[in-house]
py3Dmol code that shows the C-alpha trace and the ligand (Angstrom):
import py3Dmol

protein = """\
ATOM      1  CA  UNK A   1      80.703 -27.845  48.473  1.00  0.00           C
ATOM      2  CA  UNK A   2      77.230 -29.308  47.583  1.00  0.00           C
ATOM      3  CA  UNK A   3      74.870 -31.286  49.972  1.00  0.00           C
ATOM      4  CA  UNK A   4      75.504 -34.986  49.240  1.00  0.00           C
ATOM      5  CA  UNK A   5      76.232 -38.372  50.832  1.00  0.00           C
ATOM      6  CA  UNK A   6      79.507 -37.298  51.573  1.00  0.00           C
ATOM      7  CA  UNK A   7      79.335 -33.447  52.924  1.00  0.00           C
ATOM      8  CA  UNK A   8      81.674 -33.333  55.550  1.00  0.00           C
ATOM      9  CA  UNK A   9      83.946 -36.265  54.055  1.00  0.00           C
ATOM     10  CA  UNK A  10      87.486 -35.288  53.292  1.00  0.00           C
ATOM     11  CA  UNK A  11      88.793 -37.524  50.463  1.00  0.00           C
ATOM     12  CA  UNK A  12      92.642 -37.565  48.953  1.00  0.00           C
ATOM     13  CA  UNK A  13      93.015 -38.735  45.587  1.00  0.00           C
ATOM     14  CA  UNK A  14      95.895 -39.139  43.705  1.00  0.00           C
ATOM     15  CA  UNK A  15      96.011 -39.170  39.649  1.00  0.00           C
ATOM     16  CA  UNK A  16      98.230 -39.096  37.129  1.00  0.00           C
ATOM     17  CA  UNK A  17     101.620 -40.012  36.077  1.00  0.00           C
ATOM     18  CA  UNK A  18     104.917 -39.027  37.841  1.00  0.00           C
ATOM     19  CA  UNK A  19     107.706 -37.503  36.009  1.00  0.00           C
ATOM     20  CA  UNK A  20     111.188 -38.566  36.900  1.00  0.00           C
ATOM     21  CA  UNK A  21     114.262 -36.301  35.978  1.00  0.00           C
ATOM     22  CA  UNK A  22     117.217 -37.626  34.029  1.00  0.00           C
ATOM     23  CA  UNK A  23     118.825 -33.783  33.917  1.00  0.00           C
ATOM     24  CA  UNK A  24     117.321 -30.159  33.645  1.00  0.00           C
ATOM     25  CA  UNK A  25     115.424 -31.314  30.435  1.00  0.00           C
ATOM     26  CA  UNK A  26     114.651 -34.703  30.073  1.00  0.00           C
ATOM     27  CA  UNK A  27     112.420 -36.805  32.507  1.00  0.00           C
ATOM     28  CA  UNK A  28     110.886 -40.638  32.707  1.00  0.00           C
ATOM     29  CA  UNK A  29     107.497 -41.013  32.735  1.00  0.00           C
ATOM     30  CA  UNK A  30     104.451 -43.502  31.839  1.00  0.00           C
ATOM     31  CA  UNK A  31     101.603 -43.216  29.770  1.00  0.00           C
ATOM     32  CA  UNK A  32      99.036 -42.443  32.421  1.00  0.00           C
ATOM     33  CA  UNK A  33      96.227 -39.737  31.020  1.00  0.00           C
ATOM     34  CA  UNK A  34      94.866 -38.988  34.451  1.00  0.00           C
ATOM     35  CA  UNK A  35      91.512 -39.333  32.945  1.00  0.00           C
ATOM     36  CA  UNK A  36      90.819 -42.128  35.880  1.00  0.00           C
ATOM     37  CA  UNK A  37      91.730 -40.349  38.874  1.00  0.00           C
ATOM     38  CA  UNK A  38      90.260 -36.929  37.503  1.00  0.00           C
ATOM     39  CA  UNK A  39      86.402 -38.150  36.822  1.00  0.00           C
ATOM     40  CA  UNK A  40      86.737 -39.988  40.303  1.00  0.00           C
ATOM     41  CA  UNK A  41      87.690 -36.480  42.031  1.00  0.00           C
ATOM     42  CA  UNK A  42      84.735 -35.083  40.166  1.00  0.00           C
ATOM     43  CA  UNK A  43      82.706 -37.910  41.060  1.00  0.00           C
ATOM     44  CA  UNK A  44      83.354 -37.481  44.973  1.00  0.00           C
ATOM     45  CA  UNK A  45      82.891 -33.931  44.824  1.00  0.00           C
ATOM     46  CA  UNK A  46      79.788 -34.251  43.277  1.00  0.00           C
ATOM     47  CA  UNK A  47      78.527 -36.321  46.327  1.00  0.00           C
ATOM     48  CA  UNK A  48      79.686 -33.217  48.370  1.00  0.00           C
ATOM     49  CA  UNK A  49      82.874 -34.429  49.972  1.00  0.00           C
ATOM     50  CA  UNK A  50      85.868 -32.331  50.086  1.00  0.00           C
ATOM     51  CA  UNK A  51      88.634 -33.702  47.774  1.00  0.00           C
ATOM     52  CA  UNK A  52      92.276 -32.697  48.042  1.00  0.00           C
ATOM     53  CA  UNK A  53      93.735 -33.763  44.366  1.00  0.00           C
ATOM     54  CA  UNK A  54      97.014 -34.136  44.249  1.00  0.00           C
ATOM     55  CA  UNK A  55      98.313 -34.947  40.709  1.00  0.00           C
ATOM     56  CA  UNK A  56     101.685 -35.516  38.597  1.00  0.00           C
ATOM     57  CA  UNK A  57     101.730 -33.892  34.817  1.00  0.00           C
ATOM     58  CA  UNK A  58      98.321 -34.862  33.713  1.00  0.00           C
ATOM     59  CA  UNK A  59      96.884 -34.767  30.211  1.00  0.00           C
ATOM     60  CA  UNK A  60      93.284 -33.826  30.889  1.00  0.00           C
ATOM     61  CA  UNK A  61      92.569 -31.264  33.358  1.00  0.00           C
ATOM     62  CA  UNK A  62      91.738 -31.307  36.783  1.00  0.00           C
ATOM     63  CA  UNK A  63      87.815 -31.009  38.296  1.00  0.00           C
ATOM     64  CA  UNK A  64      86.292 -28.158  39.456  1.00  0.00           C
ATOM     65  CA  UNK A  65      85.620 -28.008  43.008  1.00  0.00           C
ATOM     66  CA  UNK A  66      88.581 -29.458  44.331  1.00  0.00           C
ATOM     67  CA  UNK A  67      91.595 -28.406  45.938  1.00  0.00           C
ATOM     68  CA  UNK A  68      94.578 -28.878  43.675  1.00  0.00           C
ATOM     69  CA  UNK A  69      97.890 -29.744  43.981  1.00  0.00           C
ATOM     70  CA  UNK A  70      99.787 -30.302  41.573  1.00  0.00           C
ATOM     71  CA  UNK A  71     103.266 -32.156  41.716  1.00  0.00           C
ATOM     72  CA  UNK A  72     105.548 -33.575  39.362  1.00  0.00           C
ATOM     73  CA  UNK A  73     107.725 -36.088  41.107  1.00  0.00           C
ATOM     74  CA  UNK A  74     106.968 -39.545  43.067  1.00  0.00           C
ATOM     75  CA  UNK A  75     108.650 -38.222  46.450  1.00  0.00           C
ATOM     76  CA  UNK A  76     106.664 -34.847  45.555  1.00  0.00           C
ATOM     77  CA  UNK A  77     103.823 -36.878  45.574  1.00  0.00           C
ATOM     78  CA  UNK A  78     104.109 -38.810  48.638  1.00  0.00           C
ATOM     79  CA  UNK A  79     104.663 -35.552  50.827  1.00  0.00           C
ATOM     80  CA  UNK A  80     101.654 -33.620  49.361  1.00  0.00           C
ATOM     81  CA  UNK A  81      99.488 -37.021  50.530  1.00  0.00           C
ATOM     82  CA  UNK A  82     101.603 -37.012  54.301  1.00  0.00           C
ATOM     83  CA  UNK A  83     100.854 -33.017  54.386  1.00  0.00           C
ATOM     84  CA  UNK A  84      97.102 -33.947  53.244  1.00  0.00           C
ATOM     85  CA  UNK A  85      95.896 -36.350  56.309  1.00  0.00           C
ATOM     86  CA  UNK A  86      93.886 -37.083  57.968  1.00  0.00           C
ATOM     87  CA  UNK A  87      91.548 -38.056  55.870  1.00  0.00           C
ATOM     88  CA  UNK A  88      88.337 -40.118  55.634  1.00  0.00           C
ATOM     89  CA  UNK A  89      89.410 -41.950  52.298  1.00  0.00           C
ATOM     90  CA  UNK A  90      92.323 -41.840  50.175  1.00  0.00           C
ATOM     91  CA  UNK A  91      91.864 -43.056  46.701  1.00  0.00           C
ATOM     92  CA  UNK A  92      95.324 -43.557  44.488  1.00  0.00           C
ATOM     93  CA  UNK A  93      94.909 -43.478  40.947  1.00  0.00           C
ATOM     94  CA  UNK A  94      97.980 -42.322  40.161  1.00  0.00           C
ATOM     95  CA  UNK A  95     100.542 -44.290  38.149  1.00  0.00           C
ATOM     96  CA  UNK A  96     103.569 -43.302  40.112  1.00  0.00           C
ATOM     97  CA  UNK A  97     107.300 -44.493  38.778  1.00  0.00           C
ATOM     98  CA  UNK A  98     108.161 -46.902  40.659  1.00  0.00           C
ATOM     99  CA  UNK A  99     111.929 -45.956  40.087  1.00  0.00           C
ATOM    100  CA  UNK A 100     113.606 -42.324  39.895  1.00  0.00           C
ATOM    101  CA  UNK A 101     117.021 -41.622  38.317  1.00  0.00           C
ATOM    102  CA  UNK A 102     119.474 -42.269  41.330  1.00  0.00           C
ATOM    103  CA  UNK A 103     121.422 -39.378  40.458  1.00  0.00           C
ATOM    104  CA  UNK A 104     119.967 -36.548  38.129  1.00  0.00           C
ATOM    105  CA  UNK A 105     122.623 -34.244  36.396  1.00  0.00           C
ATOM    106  CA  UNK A 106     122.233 -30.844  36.798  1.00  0.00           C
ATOM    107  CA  UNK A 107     123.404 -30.069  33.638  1.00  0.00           C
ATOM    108  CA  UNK A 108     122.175 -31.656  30.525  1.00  0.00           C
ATOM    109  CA  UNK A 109     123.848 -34.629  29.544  1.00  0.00           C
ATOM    110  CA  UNK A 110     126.143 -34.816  26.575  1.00  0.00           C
ATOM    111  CA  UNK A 111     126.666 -36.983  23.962  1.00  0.00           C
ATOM    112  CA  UNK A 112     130.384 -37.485  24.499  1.00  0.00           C
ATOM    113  CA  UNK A 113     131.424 -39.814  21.777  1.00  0.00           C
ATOM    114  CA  UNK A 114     131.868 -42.390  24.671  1.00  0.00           C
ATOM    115  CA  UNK A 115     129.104 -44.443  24.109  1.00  0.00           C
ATOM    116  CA  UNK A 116     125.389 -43.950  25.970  1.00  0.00           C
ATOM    117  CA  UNK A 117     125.674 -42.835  29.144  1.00  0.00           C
ATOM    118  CA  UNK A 118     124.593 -45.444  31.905  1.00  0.00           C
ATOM    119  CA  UNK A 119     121.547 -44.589  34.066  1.00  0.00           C
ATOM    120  CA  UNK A 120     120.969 -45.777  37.628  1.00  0.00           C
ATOM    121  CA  UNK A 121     117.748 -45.893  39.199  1.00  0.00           C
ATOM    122  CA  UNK A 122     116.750 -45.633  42.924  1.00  0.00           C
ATOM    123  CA  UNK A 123     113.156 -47.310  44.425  1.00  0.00           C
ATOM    124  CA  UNK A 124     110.459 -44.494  44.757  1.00  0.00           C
ATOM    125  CA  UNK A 125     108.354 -44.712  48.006  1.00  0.00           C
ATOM    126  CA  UNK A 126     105.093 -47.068  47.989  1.00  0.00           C
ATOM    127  CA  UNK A 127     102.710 -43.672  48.319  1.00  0.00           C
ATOM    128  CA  UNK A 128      99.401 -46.580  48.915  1.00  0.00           C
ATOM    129  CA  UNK A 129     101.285 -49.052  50.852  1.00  0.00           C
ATOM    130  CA  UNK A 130     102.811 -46.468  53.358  1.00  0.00           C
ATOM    131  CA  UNK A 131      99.181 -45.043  53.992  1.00  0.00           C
ATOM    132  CA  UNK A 132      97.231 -47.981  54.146  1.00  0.00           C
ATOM    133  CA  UNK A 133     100.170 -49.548  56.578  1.00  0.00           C
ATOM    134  CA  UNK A 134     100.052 -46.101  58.668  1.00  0.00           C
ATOM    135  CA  UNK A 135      99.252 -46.653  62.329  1.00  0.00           C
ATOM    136  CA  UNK A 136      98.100 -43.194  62.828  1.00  0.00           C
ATOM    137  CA  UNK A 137      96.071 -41.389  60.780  1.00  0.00           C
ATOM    138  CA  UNK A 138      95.089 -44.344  58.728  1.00  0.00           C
ATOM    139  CA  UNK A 139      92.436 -43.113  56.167  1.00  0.00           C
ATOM    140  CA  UNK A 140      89.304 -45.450  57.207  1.00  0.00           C
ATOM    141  CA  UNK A 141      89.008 -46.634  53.501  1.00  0.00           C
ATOM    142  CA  UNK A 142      92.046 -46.584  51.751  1.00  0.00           C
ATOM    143  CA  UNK A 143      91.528 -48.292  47.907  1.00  0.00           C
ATOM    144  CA  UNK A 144      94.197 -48.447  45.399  1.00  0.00           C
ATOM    145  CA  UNK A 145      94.490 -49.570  41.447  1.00  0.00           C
ATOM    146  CA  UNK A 146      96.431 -52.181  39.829  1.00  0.00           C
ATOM    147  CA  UNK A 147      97.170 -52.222  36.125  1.00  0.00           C
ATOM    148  CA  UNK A 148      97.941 -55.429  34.903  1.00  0.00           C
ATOM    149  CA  UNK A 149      98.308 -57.047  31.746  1.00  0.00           C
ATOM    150  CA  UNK A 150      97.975 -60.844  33.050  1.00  0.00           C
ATOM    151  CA  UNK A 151      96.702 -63.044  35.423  1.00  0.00           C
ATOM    152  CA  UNK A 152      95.259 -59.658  36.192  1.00  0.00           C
ATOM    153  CA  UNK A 153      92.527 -61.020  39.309  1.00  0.00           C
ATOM    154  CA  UNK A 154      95.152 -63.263  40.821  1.00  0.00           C
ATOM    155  CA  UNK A 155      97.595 -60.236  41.148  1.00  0.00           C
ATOM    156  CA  UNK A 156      95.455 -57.678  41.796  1.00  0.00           C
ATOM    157  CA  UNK A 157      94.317 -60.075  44.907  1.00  0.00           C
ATOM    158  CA  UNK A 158      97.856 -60.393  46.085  1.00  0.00           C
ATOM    159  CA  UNK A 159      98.454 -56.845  45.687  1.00  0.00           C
ATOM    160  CA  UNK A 160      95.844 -55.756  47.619  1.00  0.00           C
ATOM    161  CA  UNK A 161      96.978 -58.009  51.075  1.00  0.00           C
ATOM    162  CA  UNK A 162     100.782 -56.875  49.953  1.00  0.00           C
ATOM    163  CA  UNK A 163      99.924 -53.152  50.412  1.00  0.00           C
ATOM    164  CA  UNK A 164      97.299 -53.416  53.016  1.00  0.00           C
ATOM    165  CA  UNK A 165      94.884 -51.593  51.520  1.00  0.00           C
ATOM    166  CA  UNK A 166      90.994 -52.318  51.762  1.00  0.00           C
ATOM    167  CA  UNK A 167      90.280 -51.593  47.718  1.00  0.00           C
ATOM    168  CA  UNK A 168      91.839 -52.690  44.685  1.00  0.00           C
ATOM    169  CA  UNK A 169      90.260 -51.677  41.476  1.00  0.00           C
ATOM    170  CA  UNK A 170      92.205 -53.866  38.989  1.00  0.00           C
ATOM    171  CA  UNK A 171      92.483 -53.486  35.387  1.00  0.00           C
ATOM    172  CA  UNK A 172      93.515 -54.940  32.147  1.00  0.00           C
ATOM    173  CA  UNK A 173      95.583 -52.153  30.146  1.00  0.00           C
ATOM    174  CA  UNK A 174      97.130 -54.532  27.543  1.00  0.00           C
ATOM    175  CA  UNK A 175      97.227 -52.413  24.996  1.00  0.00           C
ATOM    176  CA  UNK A 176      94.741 -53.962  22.339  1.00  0.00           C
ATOM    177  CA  UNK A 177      92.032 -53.165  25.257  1.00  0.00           C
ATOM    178  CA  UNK A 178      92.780 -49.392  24.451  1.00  0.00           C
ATOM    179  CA  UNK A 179      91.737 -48.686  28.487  1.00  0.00           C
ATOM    180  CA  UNK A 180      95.304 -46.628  29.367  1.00  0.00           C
ATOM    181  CA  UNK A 181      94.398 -43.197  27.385  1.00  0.00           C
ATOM    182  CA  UNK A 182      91.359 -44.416  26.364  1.00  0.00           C
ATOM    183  CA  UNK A 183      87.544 -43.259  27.623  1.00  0.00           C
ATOM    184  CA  UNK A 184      86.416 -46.233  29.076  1.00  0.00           C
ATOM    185  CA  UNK A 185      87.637 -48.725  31.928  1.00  0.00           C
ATOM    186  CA  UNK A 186      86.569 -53.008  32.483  1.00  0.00           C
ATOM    187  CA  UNK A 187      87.067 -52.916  36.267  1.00  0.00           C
ATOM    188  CA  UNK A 188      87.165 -55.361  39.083  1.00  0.00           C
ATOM    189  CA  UNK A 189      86.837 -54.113  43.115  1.00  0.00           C
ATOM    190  CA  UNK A 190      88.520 -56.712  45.004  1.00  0.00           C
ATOM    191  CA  UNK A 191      87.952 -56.544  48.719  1.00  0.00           C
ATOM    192  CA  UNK A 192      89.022 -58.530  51.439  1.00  0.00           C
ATOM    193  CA  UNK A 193      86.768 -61.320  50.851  1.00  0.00           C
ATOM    194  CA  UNK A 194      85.798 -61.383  47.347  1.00  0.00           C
ATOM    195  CA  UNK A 195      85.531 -59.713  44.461  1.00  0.00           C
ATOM    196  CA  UNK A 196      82.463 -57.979  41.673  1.00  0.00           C
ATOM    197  CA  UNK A 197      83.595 -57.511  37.884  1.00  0.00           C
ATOM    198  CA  UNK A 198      82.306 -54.396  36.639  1.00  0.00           C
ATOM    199  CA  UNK A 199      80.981 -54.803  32.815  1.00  0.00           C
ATOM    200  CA  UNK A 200      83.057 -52.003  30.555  1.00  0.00           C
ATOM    201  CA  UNK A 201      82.093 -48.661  30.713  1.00  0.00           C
ATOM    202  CA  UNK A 202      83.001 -45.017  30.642  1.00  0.00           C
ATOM    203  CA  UNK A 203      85.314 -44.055  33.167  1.00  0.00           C
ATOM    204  CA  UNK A 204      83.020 -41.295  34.139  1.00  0.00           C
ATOM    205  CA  UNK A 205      80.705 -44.244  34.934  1.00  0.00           C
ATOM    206  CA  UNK A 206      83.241 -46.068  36.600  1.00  0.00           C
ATOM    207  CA  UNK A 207      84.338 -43.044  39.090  1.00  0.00           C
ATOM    208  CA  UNK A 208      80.576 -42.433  39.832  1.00  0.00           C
ATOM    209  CA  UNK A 209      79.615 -46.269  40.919  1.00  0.00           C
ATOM    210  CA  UNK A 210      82.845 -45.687  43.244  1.00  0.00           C
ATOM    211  CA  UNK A 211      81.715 -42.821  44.436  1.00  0.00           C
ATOM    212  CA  UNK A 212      78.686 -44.434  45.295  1.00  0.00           C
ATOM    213  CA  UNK A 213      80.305 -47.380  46.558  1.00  0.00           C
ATOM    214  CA  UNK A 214      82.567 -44.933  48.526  1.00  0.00           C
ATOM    215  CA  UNK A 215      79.895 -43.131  50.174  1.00  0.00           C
ATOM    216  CA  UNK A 216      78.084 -46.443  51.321  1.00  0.00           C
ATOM    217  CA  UNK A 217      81.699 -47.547  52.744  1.00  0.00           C
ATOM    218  CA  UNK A 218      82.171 -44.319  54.870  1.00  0.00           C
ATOM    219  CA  UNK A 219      77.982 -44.678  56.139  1.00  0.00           C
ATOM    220  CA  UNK A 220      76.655 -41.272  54.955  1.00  0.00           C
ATOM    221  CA  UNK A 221      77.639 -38.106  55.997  1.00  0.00           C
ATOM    222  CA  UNK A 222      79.869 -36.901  58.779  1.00  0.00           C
ATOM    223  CA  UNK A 223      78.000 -36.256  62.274  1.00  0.00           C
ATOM    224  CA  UNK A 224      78.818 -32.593  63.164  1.00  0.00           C
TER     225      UNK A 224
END
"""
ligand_1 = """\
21
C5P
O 102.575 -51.841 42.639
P 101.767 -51.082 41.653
O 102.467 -49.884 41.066
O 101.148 -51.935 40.574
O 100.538 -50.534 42.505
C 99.574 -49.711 41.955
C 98.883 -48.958 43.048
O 99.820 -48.446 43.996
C 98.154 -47.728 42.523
O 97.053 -47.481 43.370
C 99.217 -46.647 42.642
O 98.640 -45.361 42.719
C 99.911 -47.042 43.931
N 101.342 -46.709 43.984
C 101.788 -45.713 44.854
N 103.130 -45.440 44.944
C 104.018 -46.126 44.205
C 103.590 -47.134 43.324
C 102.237 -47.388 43.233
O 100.961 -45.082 45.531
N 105.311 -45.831 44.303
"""
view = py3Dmol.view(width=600, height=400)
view.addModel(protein, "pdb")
view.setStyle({"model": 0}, {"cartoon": {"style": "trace"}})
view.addModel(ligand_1, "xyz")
view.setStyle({"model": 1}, {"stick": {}})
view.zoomTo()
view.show()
């Protein structure tokens, strides 16, 4: 761990996509990179905190100096978070499914001749809204991310009082603004009473004005 603004800060970030099974080979997933939630592990480490990463099927790969866990489901993902608190922050960059196959085959499916076979889907657990709701072991900063493709500061706004969470970093990720998979992010940081548009920039530059931001948030480093 290095000597930094956050030394003695514990930090859980989540990143990456979730993969959803259908049956033993085929899953559901979204287009999420990871690139996001891996510079802003590498970002917080960097300022010395101690990150637990805990990330679906990512294409980039994870920071050094961070403890890794890797998971590939949704409900995978919302234990590994549970199992990581307390924390001091918990940062969720992840683009978890927000449904899961109600009932995955254990054998592969079949085409049978029948006609497509009908899927049914079950909710996946809020990960960010059951933390930031917790009423123990409530992260003291808890921040989460909305993708949107409209209206995107209006939603993002009502997002962030539906969840409860103190952060929302919104974006636009229509696709002709090439941010989902792409190397650089246009963000907004809403907060409870207002809001600061970040021009575009790298998203190496985006994790490390969080960081920043993050470190000013929590008031330095831990008293030990
Ligand atoms: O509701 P929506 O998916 O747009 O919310 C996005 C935010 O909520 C992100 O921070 C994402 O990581 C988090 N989220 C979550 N668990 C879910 C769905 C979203 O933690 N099941």
């Amino acid at each position: 761990l290095v000597d930094g603004p956050l030394k003695g800060r514990r930090i859980v970030v989540t990143s990456g996509p979730t993969h959803e099974p259908i049956d033993p080979v085929r899953y559901i997933a979204n287009r999420s990179s990871g690139a996001q939630g891996t510079a802003i592990a590498a970002a917080l480490a960097a300022l010395g905190a101690e990150v637990v990463f805990i990330t679906g099927p990512a294409s980039v790969p994870p920071p050094r100096g961070v403890t890794v866990h890797p998971v590939e489901t949704a409900r995978e993902m919302a234990e590994a978070v549970d199992a990581a608190l307390p924390a001091d922050a918990a940062i969720f960059a992840a683009a978890v499914a927000d449904w899961r196959v109600a009932r995955q085959s254990s054998r592969k499916l079949k085409k049978t001749g029948g006609g497509m076979p009908a899927l049914e889907f079950a909710e996946n657990p809020d990960i960010l809204a059951g933390v930031a709701q917790r009423k123990t072991a409530r992260p003291a900063l808890v921040v989460g991310f909305a993708a949107e493709t409209d209206d995107v500061l209006e939603h993002a706004t009502a997002k962030r009082a539906r969840k409860g969470c103190d952060w929302i970093i919104a974006n636009d990720v229509s696709p002709e603004t090439g941010i989902m998979g792409g190397a650089e992010n246009a963000v907004t940081l809403i907060y409870k009473d207002g809001h600061e548009s970040w021009p575009r920039m790298a998203k190496d530059m985006v994790a490390r004005k969080l960081a920043a931001r993050i470190a000013e948030a929590l008031g330095g480093p831990a008293a030990d």
